[in-house]
mmCIF file of the N, C-alpha and C atoms, coordinates in Angstrom:
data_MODEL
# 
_entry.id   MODEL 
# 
loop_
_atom_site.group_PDB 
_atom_site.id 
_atom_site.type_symbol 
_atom_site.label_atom_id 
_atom_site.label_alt_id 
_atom_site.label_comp_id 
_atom_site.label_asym_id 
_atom_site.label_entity_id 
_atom_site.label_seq_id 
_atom_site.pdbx_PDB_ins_code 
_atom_site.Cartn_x 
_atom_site.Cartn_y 
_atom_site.Cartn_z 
_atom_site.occupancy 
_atom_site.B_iso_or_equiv 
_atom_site.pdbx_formal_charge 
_atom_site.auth_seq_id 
_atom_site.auth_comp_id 
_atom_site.auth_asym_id 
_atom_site.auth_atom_id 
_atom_site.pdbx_PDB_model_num 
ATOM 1   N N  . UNK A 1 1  ? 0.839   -1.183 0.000  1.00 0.00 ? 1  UNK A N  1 
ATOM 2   C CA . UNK A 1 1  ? 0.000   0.000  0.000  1.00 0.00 ? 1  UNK A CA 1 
ATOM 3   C C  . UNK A 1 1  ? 0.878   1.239  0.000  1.00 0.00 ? 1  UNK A C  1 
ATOM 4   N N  . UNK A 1 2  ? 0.399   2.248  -0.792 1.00 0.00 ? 2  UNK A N  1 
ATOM 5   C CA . UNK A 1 2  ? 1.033   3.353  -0.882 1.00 0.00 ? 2  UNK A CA 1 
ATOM 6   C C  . UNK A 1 2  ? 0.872   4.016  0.682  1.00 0.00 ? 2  UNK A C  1 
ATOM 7   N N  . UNK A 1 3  ? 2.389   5.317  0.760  1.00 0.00 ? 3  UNK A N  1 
ATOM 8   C CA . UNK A 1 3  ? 2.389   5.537  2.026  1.00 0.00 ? 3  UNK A CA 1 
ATOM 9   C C  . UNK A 1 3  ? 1.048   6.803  2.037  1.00 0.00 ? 3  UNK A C  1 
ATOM 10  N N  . UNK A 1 4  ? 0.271   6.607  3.231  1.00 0.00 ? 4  UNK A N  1 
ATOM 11  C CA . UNK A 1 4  ? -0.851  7.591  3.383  1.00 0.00 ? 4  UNK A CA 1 
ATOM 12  C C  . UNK A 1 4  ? -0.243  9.290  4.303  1.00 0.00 ? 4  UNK A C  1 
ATOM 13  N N  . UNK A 1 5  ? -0.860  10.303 3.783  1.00 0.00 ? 5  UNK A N  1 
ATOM 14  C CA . UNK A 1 5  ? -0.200  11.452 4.447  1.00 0.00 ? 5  UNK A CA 1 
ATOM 15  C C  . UNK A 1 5  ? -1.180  11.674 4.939  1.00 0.00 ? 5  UNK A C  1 
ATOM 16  N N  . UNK A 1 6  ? -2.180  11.531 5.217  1.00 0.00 ? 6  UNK A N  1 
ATOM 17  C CA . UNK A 1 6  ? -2.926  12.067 6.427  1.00 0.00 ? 6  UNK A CA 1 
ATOM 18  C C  . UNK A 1 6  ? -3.768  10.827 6.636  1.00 0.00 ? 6  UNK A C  1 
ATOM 19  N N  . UNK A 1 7  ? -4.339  10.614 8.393  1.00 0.00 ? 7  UNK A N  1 
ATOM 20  C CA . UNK A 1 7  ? -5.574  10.128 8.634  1.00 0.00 ? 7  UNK A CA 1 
ATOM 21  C C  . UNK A 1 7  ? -6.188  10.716 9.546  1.00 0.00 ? 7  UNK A C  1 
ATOM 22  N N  . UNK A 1 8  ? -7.427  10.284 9.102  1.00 0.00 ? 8  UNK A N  1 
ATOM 23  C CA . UNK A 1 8  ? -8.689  10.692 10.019 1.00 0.00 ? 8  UNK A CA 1 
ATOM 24  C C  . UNK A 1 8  ? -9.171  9.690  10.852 1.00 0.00 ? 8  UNK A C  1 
ATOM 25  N N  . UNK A 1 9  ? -10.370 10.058 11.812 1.00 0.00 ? 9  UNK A N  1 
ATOM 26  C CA . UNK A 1 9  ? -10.839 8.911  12.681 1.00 0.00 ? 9  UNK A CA 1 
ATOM 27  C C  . UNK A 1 9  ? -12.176 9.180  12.946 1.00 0.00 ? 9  UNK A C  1 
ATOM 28  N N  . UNK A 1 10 ? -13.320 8.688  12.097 1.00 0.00 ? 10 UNK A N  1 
ATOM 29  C CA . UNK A 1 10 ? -14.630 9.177  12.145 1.00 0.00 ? 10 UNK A CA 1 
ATOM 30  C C  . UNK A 1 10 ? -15.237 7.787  12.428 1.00 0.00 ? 10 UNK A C  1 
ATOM 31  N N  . UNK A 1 11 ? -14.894 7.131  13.551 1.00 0.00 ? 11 UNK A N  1 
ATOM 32  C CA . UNK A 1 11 ? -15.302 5.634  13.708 1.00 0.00 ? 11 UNK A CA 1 
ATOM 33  C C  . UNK A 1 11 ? -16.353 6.502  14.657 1.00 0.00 ? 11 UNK A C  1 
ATOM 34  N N  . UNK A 1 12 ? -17.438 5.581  14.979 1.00 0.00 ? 12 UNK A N  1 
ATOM 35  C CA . UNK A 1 12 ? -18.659 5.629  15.976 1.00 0.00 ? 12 UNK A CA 1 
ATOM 36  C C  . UNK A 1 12 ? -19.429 7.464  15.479 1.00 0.00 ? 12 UNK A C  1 
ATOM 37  N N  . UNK A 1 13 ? -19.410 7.756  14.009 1.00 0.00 ? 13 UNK A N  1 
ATOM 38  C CA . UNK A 1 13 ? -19.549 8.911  13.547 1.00 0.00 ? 13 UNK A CA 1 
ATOM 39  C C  . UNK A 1 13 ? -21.249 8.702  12.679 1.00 0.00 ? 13 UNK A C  1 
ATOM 40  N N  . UNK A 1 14 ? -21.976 9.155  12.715 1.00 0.00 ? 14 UNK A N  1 
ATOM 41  C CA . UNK A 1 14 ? -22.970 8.797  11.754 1.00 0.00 ? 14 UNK A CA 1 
ATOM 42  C C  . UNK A 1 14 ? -22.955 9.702  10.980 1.00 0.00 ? 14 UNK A C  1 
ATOM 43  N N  . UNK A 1 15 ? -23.609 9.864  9.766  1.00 0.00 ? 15 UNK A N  1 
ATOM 44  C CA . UNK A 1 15 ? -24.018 10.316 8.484  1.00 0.00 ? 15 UNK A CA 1 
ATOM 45  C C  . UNK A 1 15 ? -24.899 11.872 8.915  1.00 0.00 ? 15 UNK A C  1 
ATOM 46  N N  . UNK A 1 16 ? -24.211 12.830 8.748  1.00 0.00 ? 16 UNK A N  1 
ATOM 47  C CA . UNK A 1 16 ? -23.006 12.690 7.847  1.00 0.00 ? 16 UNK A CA 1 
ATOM 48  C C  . UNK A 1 16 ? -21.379 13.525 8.093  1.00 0.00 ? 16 UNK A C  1 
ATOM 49  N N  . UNK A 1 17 ? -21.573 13.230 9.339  1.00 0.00 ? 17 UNK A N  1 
ATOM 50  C CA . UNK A 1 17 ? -20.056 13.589 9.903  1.00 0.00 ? 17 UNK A CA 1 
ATOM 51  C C  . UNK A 1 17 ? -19.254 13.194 9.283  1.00 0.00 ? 17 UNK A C  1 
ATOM 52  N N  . UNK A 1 18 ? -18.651 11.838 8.530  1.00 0.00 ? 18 UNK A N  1 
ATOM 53  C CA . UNK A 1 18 ? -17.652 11.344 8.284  1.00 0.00 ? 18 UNK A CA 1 
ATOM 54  C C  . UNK A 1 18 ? -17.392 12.023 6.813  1.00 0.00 ? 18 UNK A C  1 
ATOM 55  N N  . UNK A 1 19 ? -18.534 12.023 5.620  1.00 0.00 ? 19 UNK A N  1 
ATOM 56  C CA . UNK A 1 19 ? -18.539 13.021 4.999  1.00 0.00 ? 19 UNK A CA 1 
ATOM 57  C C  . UNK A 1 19 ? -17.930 14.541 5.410  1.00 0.00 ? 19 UNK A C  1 
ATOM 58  N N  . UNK A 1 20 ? -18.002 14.984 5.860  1.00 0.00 ? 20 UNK A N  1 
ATOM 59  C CA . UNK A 1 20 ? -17.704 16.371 6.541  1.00 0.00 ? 20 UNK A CA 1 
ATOM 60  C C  . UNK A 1 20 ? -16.184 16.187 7.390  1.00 0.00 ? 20 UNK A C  1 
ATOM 61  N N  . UNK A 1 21 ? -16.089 15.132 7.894  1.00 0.00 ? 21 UNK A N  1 
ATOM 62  C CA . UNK A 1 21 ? -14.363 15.027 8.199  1.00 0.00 ? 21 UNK A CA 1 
ATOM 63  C C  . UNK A 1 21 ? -13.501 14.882 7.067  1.00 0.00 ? 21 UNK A C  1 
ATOM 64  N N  . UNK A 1 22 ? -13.812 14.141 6.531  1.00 0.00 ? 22 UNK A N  1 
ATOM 65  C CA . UNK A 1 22 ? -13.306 13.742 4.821  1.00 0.00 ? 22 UNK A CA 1 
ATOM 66  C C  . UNK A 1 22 ? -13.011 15.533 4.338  1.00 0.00 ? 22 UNK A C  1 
ATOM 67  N N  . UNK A 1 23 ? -14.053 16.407 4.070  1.00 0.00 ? 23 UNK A N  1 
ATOM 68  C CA . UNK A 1 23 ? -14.126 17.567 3.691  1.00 0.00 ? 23 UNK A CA 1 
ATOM 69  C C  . UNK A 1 23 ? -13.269 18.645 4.096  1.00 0.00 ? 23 UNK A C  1 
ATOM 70  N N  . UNK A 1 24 ? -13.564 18.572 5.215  1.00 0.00 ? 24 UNK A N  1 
ATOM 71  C CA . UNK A 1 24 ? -12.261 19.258 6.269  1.00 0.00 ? 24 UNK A CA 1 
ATOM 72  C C  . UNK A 1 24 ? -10.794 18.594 6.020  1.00 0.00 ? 24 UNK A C  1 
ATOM 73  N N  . UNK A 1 25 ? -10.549 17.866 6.048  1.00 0.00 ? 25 UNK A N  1 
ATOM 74  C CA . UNK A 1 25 ? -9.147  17.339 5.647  1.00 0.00 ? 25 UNK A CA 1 
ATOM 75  C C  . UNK A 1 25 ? -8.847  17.683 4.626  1.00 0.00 ? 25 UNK A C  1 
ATOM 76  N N  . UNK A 1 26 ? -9.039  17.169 3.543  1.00 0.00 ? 26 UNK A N  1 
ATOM 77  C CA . UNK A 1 26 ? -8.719  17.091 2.280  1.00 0.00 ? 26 UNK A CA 1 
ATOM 78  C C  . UNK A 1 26 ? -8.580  18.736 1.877  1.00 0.00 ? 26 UNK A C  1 
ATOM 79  N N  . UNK A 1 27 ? -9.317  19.900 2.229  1.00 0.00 ? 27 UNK A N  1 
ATOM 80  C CA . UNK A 1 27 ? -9.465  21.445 2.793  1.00 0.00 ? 27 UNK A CA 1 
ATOM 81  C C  . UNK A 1 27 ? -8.065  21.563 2.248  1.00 0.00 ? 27 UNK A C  1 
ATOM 82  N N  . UNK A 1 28 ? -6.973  21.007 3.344  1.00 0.00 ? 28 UNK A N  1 
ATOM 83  C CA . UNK A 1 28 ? -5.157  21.560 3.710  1.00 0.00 ? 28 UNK A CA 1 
ATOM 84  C C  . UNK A 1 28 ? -5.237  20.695 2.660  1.00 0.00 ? 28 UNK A C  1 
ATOM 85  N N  . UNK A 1 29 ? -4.998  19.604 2.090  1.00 0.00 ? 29 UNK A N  1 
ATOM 86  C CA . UNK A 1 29 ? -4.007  18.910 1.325  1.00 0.00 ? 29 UNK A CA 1 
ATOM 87  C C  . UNK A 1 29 ? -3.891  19.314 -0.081 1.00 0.00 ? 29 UNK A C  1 
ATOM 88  N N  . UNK A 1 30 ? -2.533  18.584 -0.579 1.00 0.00 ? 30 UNK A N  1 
ATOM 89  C CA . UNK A 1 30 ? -2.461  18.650 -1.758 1.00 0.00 ? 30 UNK A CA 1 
ATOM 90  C C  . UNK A 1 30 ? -2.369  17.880 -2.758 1.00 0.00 ? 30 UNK A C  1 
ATOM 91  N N  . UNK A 1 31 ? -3.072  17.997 -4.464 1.00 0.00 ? 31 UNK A N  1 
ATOM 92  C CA . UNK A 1 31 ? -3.555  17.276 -5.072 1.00 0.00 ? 31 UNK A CA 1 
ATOM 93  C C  . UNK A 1 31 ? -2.714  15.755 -5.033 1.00 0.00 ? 31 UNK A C  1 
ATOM 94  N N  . UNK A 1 32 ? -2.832  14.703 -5.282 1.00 0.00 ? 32 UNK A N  1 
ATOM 95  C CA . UNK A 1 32 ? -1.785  13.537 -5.386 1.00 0.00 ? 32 UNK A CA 1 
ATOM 96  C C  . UNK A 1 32 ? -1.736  12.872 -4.028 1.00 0.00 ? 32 UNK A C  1 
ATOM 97  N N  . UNK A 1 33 ? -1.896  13.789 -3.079 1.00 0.00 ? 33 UNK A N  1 
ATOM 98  C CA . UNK A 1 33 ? -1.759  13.151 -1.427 1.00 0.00 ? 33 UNK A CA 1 
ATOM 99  C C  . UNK A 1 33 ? -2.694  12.542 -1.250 1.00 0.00 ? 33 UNK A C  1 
ATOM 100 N N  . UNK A 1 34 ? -2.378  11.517 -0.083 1.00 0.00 ? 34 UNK A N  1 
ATOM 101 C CA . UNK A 1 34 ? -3.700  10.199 0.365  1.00 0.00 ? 34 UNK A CA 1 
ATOM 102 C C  . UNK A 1 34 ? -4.196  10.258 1.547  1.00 0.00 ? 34 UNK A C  1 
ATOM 103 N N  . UNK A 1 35 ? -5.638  10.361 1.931  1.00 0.00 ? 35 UNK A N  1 
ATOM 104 C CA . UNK A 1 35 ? -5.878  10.485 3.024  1.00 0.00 ? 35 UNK A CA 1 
ATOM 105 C C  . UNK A 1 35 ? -6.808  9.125  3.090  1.00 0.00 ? 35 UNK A C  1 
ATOM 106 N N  . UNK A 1 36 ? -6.485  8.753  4.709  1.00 0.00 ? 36 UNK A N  1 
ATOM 107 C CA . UNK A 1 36 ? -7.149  7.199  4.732  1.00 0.00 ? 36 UNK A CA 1 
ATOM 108 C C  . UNK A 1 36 ? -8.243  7.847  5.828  1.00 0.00 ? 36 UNK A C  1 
ATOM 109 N N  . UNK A 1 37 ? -9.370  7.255  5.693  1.00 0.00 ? 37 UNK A N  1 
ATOM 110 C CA . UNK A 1 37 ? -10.646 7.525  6.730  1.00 0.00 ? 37 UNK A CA 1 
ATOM 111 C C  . UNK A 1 37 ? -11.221 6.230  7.372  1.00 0.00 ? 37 UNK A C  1 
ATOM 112 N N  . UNK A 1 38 ? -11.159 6.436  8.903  1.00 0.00 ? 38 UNK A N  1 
ATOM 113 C CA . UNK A 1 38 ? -11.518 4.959  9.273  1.00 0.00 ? 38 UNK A CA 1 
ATOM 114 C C  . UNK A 1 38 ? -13.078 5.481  9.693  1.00 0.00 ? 38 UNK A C  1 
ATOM 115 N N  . UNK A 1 39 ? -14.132 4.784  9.619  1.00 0.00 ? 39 UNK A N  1 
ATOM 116 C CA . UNK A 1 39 ? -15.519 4.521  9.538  1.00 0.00 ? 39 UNK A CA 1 
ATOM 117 C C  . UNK A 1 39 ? -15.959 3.623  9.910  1.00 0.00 ? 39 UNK A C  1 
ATOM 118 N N  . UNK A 1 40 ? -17.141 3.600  10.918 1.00 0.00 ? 40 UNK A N  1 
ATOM 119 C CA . UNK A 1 40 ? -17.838 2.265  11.132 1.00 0.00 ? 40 UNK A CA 1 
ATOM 120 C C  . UNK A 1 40 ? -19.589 2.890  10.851 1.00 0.00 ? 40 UNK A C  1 
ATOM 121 N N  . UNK A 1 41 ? -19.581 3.644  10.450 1.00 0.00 ? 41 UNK A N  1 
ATOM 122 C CA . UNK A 1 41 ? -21.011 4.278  9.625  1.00 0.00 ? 41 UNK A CA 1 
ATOM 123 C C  . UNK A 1 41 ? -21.123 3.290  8.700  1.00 0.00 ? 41 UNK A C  1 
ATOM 124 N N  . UNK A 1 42 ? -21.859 2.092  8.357  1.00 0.00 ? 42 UNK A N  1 
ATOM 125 C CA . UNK A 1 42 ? -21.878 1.677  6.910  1.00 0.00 ? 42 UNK A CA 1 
ATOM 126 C C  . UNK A 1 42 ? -22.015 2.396  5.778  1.00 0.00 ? 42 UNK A C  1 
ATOM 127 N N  . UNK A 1 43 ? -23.025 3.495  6.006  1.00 0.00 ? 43 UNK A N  1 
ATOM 128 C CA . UNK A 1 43 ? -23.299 4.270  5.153  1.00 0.00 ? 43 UNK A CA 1 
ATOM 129 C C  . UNK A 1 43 ? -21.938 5.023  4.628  1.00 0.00 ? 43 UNK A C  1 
ATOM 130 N N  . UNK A 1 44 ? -20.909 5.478  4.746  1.00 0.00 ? 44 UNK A N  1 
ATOM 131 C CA . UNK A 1 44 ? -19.838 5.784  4.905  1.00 0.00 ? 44 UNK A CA 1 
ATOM 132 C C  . UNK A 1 44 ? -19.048 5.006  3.264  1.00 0.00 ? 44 UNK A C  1 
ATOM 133 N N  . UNK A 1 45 ? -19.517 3.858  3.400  1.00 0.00 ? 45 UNK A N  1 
ATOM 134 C CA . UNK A 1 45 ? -19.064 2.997  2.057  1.00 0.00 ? 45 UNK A CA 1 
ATOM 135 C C  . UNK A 1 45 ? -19.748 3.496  0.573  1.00 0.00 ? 45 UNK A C  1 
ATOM 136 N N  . UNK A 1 46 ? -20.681 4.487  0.926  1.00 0.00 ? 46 UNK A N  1 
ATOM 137 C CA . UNK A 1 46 ? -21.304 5.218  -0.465 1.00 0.00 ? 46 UNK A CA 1 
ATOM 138 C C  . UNK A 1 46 ? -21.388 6.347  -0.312 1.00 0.00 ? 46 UNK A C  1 
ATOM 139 N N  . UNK A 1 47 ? -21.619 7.307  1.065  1.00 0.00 ? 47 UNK A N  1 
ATOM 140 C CA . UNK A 1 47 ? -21.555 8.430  0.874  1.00 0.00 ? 47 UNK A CA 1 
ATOM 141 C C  . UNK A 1 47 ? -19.909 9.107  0.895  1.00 0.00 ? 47 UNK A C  1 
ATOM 142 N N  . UNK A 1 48 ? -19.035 8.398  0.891  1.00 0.00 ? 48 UNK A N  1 
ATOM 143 C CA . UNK A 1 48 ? -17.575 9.145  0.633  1.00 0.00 ? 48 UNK A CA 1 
ATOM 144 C C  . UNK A 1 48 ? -17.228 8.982  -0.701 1.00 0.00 ? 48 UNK A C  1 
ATOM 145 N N  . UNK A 1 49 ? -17.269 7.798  -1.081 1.00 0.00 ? 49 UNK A N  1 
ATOM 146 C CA . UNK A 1 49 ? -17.221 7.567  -3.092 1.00 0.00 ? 49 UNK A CA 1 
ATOM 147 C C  . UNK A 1 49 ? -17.867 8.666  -3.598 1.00 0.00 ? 49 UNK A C  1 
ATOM 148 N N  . UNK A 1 50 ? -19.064 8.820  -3.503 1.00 0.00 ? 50 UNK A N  1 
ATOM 149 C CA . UNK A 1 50 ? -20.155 9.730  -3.743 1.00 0.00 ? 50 UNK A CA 1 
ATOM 150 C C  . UNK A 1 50 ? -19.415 11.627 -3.758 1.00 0.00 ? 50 UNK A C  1 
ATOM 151 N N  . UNK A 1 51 ? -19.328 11.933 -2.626 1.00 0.00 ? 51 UNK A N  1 
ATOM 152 C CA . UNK A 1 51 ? -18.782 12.631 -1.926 1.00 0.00 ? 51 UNK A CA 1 
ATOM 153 C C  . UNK A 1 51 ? -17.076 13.492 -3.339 1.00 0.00 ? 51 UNK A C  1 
ATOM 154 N N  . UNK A 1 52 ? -16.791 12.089 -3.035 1.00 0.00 ? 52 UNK A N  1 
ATOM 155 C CA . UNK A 1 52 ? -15.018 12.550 -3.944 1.00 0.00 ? 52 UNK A CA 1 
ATOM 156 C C  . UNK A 1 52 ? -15.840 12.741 -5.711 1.00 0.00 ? 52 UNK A C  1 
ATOM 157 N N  . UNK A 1 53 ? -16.493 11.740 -6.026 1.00 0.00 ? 53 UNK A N  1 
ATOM 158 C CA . UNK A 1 53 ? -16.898 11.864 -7.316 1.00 0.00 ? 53 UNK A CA 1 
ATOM 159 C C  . UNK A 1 53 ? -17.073 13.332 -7.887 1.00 0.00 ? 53 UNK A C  1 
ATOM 160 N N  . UNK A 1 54 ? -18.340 13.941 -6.899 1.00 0.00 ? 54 UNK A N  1 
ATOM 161 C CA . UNK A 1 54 ? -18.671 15.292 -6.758 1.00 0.00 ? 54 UNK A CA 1 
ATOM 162 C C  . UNK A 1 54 ? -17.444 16.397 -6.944 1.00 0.00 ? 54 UNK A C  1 
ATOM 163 N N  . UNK A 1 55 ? -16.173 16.071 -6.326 1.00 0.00 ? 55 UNK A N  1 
ATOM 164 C CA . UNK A 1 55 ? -15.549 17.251 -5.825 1.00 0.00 ? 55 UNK A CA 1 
ATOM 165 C C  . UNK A 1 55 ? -14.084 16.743 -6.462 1.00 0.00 ? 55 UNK A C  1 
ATOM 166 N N  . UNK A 1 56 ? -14.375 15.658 -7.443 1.00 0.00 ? 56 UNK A N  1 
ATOM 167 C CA . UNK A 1 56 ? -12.586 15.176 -8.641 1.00 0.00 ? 56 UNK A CA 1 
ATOM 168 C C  . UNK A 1 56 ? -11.673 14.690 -7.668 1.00 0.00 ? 56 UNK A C  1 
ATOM 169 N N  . UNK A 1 57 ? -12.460 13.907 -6.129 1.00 0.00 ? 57 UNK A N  1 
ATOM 170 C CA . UNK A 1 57 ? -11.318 13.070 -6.101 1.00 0.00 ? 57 UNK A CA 1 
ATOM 171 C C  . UNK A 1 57 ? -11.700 11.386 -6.276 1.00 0.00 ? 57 UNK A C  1 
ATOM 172 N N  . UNK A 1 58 ? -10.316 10.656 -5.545 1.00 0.00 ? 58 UNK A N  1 
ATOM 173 C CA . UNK A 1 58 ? -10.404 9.517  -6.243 1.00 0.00 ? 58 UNK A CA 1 
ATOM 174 C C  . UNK A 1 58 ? -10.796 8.470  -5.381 1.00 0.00 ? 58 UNK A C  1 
ATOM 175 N N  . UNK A 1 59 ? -11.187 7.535  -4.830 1.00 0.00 ? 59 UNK A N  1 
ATOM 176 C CA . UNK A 1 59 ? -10.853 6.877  -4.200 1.00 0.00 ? 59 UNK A CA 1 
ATOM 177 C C  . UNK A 1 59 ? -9.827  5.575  -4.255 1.00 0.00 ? 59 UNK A C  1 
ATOM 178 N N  . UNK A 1 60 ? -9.339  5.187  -3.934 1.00 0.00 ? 60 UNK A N  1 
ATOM 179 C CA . UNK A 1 60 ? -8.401  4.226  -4.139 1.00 0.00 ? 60 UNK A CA 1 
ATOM 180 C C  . UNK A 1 60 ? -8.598  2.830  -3.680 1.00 0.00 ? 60 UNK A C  1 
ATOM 181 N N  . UNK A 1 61 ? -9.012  3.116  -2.496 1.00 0.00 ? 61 UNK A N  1 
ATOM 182 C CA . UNK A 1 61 ? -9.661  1.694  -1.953 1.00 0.00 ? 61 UNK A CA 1 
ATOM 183 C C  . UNK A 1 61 ? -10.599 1.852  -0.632 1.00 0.00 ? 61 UNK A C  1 
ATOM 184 N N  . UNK A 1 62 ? -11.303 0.755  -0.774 1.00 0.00 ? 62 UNK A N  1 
ATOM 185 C CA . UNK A 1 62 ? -12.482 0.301  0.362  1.00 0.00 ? 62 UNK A CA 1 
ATOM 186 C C  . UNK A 1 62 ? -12.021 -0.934 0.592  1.00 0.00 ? 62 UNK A C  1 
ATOM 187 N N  . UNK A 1 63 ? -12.010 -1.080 2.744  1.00 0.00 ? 63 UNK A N  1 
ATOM 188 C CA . UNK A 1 63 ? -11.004 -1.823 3.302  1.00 0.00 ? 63 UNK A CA 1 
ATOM 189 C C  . UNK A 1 63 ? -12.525 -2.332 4.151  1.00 0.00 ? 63 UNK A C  1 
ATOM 190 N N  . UNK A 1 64 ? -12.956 -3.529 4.754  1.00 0.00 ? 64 UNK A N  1 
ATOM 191 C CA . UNK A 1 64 ? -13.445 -3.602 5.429  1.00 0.00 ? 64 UNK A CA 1 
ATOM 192 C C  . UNK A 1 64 ? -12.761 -4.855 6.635  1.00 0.00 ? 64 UNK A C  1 
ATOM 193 N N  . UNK A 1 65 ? -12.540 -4.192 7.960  1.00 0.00 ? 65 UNK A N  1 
ATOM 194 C CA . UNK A 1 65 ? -12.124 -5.106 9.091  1.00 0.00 ? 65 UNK A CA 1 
ATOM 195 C C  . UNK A 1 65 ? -13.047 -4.814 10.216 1.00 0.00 ? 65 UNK A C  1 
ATOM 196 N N  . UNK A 1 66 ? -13.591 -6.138 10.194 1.00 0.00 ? 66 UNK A N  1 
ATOM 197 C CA . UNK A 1 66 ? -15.322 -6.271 11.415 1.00 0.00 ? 66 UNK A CA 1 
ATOM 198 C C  . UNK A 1 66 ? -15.970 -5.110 10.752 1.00 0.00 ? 66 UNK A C  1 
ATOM 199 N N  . UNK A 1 67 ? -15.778 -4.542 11.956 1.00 0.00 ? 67 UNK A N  1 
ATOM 200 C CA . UNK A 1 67 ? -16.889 -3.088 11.637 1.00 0.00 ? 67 UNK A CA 1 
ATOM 201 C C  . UNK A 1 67 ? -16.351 -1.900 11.340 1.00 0.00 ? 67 UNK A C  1 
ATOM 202 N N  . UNK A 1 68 ? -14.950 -1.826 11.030 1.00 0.00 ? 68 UNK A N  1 
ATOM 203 C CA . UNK A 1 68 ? -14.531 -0.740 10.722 1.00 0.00 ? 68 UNK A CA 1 
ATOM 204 C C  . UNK A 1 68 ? -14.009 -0.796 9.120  1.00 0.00 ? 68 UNK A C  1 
ATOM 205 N N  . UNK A 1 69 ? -14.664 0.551  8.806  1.00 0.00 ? 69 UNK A N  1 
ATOM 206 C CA . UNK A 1 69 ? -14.219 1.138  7.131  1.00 0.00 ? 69 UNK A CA 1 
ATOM 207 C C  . UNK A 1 69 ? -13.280 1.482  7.110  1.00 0.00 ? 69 UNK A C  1 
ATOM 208 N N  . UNK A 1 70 ? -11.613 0.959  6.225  1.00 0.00 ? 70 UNK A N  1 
ATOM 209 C CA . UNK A 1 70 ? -10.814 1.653  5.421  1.00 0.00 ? 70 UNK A CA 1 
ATOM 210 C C  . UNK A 1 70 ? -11.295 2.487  4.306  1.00 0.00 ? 70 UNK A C  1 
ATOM 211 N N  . UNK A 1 71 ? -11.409 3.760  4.079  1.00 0.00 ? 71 UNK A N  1 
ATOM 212 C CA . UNK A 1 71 ? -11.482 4.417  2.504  1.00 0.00 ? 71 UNK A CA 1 
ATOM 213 C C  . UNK A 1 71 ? -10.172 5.014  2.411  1.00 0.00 ? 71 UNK A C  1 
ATOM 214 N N  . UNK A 1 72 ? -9.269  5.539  1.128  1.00 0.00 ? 72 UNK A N  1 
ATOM 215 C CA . UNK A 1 72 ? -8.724  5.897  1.087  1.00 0.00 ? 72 UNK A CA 1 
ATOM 216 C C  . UNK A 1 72 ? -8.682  6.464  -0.296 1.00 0.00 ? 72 UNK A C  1 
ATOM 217 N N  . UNK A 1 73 ? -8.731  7.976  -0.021 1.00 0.00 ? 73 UNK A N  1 
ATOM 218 C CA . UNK A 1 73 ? -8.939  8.471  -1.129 1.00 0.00 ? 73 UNK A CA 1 
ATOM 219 C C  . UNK A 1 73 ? -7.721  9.771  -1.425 1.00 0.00 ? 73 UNK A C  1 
ATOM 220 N N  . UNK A 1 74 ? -7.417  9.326  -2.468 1.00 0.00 ? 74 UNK A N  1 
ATOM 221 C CA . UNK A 1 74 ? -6.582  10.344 -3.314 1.00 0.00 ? 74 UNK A CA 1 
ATOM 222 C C  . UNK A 1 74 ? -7.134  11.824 -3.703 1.00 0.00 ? 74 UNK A C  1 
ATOM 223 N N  . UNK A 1 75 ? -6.468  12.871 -3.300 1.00 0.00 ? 75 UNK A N  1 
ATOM 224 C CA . UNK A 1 75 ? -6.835  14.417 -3.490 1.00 0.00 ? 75 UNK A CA 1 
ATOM 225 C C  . UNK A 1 75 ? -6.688  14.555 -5.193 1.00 0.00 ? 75 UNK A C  1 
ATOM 226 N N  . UNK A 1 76 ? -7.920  15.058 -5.298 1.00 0.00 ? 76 UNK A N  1 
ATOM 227 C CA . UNK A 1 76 ? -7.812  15.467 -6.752 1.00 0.00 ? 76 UNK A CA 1 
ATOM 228 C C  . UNK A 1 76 ? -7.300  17.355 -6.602 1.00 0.00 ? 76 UNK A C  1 
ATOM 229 N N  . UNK A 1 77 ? -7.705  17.753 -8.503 1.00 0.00 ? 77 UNK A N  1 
ATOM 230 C CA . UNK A 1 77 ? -7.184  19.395 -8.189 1.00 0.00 ? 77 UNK A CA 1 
ATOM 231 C C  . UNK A 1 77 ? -8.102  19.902 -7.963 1.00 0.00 ? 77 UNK A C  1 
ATOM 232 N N  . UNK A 1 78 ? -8.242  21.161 -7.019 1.00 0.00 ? 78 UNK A N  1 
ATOM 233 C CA . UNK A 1 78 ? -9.225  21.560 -6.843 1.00 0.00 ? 78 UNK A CA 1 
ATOM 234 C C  . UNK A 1 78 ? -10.244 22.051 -7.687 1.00 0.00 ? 78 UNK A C  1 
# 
């Protein structure tokens, strides 16, 4: 796995906070950088894809361990 430059921690977060942490982060970064978001929102598995689609970024991957969401999504340009 590529190395990640930022994470977040929106576990025990419902809909649509984790959206909105995602938002706030990605805010500072820059295009090419990876930010990983951990989630136990299920909903979280469509509204962040969703979310980057909207706003040109990428996602890279969806991780699932028990109940917690890996996403990790790549900064697009603004």
């Amino acid at each position: 796995m590529a190395r990640v430059d930022k994470m977040i921690d929106a576990r025990r977060l419902l809909c649509p906070l984790p959206v909105i942490r995602t938002q706030d982060a990605v805010s500072d970064m820059q295009p090419g950088q990876l930010l990983r978001v951990r989630a136990t929102d299920p909903g979280a598995k469509n509204d962040i894809p969703a979310w980057c689609r909207i706003h040109g970024h990428t996602v890279e991957s969806i991780e699932e361990a028990g109940e917690e969401i890996l996403i990790t999504v790549r900064v697009g340009e603004p």
